[in-house]
FIKE-920099 format. One record per residue (C-alpha): x, y, z. Coordinates in nm, 2 decimals, padded with zeros to 4 digits. Layout:
BEGIN
(rec (X, Y, Z))
...
END
This chain:
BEGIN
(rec (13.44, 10.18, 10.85))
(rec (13.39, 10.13, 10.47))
(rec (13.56, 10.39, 10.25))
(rec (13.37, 10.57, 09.98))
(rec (13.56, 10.41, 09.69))
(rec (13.43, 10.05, 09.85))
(rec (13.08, 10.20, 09.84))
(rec (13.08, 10.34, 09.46))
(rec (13.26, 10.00, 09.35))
(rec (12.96, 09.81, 09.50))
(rec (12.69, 10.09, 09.37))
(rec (12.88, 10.07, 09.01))
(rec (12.80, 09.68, 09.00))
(rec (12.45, 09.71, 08.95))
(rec (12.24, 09.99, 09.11))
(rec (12.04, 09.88, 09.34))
(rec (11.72, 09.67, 09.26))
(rec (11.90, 09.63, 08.87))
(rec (11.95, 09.29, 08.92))
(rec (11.62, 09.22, 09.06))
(rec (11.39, 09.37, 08.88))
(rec (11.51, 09.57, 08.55))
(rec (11.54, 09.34, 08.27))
(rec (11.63, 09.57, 08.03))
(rec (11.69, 09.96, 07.88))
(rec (11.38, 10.01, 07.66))
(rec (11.04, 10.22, 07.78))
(rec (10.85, 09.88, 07.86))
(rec (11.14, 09.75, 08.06))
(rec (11.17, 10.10, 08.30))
(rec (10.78, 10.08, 08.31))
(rec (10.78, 09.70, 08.45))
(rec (11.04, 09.85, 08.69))
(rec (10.83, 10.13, 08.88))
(rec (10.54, 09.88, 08.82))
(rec (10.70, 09.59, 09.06))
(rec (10.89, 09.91, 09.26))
(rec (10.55, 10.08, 09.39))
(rec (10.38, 09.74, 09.42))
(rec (10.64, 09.65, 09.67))
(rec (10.68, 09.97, 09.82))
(rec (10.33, 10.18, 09.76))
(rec (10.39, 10.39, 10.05))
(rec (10.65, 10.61, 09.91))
(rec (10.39, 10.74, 09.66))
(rec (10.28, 10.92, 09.95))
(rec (10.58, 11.00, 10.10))
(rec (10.73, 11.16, 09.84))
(rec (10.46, 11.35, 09.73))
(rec (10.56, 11.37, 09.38))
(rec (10.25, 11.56, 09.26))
(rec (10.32, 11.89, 09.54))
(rec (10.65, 11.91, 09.37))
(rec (10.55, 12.07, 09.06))
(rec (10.70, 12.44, 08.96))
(rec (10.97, 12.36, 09.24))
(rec (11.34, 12.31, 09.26))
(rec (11.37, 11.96, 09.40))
(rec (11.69, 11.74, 09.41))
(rec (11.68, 11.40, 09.45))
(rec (12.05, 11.24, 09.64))
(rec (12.09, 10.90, 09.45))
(rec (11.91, 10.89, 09.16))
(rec (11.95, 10.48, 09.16))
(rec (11.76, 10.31, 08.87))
(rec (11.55, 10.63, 08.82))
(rec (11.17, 10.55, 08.89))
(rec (11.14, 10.81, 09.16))
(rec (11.28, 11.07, 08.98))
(rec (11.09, 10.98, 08.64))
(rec (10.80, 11.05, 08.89))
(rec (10.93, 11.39, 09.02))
(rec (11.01, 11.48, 08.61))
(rec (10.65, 11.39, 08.52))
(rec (10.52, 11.60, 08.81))
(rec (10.65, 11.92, 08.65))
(rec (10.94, 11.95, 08.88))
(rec (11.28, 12.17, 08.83))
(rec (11.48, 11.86, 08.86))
(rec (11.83, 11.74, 08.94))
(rec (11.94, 11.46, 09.08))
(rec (12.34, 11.31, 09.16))
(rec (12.43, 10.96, 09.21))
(rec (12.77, 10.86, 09.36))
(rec (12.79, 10.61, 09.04))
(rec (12.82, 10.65, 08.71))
(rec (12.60, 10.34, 08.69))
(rec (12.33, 10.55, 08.83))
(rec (12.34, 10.83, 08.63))
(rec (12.38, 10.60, 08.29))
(rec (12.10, 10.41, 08.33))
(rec (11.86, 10.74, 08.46))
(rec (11.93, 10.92, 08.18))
(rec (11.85, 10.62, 07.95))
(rec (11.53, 10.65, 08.12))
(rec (11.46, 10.98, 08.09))
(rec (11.59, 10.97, 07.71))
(rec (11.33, 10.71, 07.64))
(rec (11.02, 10.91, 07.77))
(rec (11.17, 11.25, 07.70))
(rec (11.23, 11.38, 08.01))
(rec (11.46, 11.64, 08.16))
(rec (11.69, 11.67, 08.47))
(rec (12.04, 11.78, 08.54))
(rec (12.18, 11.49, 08.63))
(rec (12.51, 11.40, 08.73))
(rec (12.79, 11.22, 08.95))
(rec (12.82, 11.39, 09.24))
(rec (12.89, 11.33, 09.66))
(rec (12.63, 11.41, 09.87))
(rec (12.88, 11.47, 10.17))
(rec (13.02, 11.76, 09.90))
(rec (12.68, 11.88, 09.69))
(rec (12.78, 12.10, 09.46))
(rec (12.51, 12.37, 09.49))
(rec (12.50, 12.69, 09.63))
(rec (12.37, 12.78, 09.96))
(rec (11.93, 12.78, 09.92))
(rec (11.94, 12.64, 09.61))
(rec (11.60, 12.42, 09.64))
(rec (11.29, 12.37, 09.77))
(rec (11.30, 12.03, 09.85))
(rec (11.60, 11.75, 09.87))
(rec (11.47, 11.39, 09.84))
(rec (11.68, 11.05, 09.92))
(rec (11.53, 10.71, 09.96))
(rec (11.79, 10.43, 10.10))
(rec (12.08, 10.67, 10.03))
(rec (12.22, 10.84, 10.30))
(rec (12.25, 10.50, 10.52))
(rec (12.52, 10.45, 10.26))
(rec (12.74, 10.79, 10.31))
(rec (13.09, 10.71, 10.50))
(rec (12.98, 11.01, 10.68))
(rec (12.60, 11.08, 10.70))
(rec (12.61, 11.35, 10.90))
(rec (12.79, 11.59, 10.71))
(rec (12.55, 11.45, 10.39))
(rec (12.26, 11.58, 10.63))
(rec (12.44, 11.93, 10.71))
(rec (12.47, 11.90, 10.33))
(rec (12.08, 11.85, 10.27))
(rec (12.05, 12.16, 10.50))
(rec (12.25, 12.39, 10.34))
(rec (12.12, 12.35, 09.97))
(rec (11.74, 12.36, 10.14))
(rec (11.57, 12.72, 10.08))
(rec (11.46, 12.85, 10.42))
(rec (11.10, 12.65, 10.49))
(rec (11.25, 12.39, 10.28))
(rec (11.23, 12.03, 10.32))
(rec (11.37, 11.70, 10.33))
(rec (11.20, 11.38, 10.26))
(rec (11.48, 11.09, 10.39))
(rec (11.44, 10.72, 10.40))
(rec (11.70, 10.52, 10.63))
(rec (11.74, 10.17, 10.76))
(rec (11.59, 10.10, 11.11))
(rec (11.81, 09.90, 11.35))
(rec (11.51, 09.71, 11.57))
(rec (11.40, 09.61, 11.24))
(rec (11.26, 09.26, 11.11))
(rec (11.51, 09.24, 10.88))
(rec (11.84, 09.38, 11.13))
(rec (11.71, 09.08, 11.33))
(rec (11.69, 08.82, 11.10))
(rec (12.05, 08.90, 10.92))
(rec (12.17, 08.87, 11.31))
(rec (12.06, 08.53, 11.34))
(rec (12.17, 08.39, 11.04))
(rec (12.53, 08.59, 11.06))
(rec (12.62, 08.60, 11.44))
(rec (12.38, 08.35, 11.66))
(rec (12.42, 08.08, 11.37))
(rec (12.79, 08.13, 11.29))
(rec (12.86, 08.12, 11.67))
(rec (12.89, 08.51, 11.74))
(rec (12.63, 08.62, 11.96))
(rec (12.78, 08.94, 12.10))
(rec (12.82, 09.09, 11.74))
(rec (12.64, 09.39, 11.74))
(rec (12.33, 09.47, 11.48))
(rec (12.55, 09.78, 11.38))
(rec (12.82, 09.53, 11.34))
(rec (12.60, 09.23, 11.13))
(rec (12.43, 09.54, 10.90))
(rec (12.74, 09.72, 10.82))
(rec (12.85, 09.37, 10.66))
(rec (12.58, 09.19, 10.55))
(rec (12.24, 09.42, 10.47))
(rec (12.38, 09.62, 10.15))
(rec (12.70, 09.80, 10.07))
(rec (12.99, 09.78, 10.31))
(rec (12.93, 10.05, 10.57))
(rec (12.57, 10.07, 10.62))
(rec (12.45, 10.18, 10.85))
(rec (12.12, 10.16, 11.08))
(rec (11.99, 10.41, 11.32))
(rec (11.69, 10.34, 11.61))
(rec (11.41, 10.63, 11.63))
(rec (11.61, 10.82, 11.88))
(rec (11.96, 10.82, 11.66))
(rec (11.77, 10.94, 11.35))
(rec (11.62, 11.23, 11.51))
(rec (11.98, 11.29, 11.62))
(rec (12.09, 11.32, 11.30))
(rec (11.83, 11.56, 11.17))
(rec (11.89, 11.83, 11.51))
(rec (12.01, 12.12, 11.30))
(rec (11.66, 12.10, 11.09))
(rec (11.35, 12.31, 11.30))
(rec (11.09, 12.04, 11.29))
(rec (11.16, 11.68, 11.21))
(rec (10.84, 11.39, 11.20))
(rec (10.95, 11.03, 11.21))
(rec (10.77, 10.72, 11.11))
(rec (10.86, 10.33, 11.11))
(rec (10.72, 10.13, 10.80))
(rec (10.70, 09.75, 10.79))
(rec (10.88, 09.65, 10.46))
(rec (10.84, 09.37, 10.22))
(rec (11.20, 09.25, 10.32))
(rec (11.04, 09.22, 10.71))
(rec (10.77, 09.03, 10.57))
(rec (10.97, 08.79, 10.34))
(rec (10.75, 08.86, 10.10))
(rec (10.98, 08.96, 09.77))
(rec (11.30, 08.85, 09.67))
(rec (11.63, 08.94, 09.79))
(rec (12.01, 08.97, 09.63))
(rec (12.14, 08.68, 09.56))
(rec (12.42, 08.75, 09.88))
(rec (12.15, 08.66, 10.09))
(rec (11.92, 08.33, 09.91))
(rec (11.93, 07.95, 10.02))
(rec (11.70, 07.74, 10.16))
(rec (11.68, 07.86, 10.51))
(rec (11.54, 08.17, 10.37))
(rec (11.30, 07.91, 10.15))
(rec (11.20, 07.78, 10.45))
(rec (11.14, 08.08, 10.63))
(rec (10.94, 08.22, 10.37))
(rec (10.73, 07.94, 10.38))
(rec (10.69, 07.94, 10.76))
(rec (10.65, 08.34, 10.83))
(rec (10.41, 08.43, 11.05))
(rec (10.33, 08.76, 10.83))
(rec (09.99, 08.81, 10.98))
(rec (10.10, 08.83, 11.33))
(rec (10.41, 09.01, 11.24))
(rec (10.17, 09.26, 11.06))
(rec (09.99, 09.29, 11.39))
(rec (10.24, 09.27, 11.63))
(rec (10.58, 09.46, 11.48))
(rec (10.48, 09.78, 11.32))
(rec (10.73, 09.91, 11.50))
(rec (10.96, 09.69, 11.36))
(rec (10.99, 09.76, 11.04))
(rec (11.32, 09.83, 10.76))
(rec (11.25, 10.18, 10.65))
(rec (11.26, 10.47, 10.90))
(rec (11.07, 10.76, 10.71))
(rec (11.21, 11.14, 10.79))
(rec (11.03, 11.43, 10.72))
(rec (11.23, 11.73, 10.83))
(rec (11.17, 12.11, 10.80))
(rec (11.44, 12.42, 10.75))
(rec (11.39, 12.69, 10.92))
(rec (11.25, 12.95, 10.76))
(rec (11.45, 13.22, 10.93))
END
């Protein structure tokens, strides 16, 4: 297992999609950002639901590069958000500086939030939580800072995914390792060391404690090859596979395959 400090070290390198796709710290470079961001990933406009979050007490667990959260600031949300960098929280509140926003932002561990008991009405983490050395307790956490009736909006990596598949080729069939487990090939080789993926049945697990949880599977760019990926993971087998991807039948055929297992989970209002 992957220790936090290994995690924040990698986080603290770039943030994730920095690299990529932020070219810079000025207004038109964070614009170009969420542009290419919501392109790529247009769904989590309406997963998120930015615009129902206005007048409420919403905190978003790993800020990242900061589009989201500009998103959640412009809605007219009581905002806060932690990132287990200090990259994280730099470059959002460069952001937010630049189109005068506000949030309380601030380094902070999502297996220890430090909030009181019922503190908001809604707890948002995209691609986080996957991360935590222990993700459980960062979903007990996401409970007890939910109000009664509150609710979490969670994105984490699927296991029988497109892209869990295609990392196990390349890192166990292909380097002679076939019995190497997807947990195994994902924890090394998909982002930070220790990630994790769950199947449909593992992430409801995870959410038990919460009264009413709704899961959905979402086929990704990554499963489709159709945007770039880190540098870790370029070459010209993934060249070639680009080229030879079968994304229309994949499109049709593996729904139910895709990166990005989308949780929607409910506190009880008693």
């Amino acid at each position: 297992m992957a220790t936090k400090q290994e995690v924040r070290e990698f986080w603290d390198r770039a943030a994730c999609g920095e690299q990529l796709y932020l070219r810079g710290f000025g207004a038109e470079e964070f614009r170009k950002q969420a542009e290419i961001r919501y392109e790529l990933e247009p769904f989590i406009l309406s997963f998120a639901e930015f615009e129902a979050s206005t007048g409420k007490r919403v905190l978003e667990i790993g800020v990242g590069l900061g589009a989201d959260h500009q998103r959640f600031a412009e809605a007219g949300a009581v905002l806060s958000g932690i990132d287990l960098t200090n990259r994280g929280v730099e470059i959002t509140r460069r952001r937010f500086e630049k189109l005068g926003l506000k949030s309380d932002l601030q380094v902070g561990d999502a297996e220890q939030l430090a909030f009181p008991d019922n503190t908001f009405d809604s707890v948002y983490a995209w691609g986080v939580v996957h991360h935590s050395p222990d993700t459980q307790r960062t979903v007990r956490e996401i409970l007890r800072v939910l109000k009664p009736g509150g609710e979490a909006r969670v994105m984490i990596y699927h296991k029988y995914s497109l892209v869990a598949f295609m990392l196990w080729l390349r890192y166990a069939l292909v380097a002679g390792r076939p019995l190497t487990s997807l947990d195994t090939v994902c924890a090394k080789y998909l982002e930070s060391p220790g990630t994790k993926v769950y199947s449909q049945t593992s992430a409801r697990e995870l959410f038990r404690q919460f009264e009413s949880v709704s899961i959905n599977i979402q086929l990704t760019h990554g499963d489709l090859l159709t945007s770039r990926a880190g540098q870790r993971h370029e070459g010209p087998w993934l060249n070639v596979a680009r080229k030879l991807w079968p994304r229309w039948l994949l499109r049709r055929l593996c729904q139910r395959n895709g990166l990005f297992i989308l949780i929607d989970a409910t506190k009880s209002a008693l």
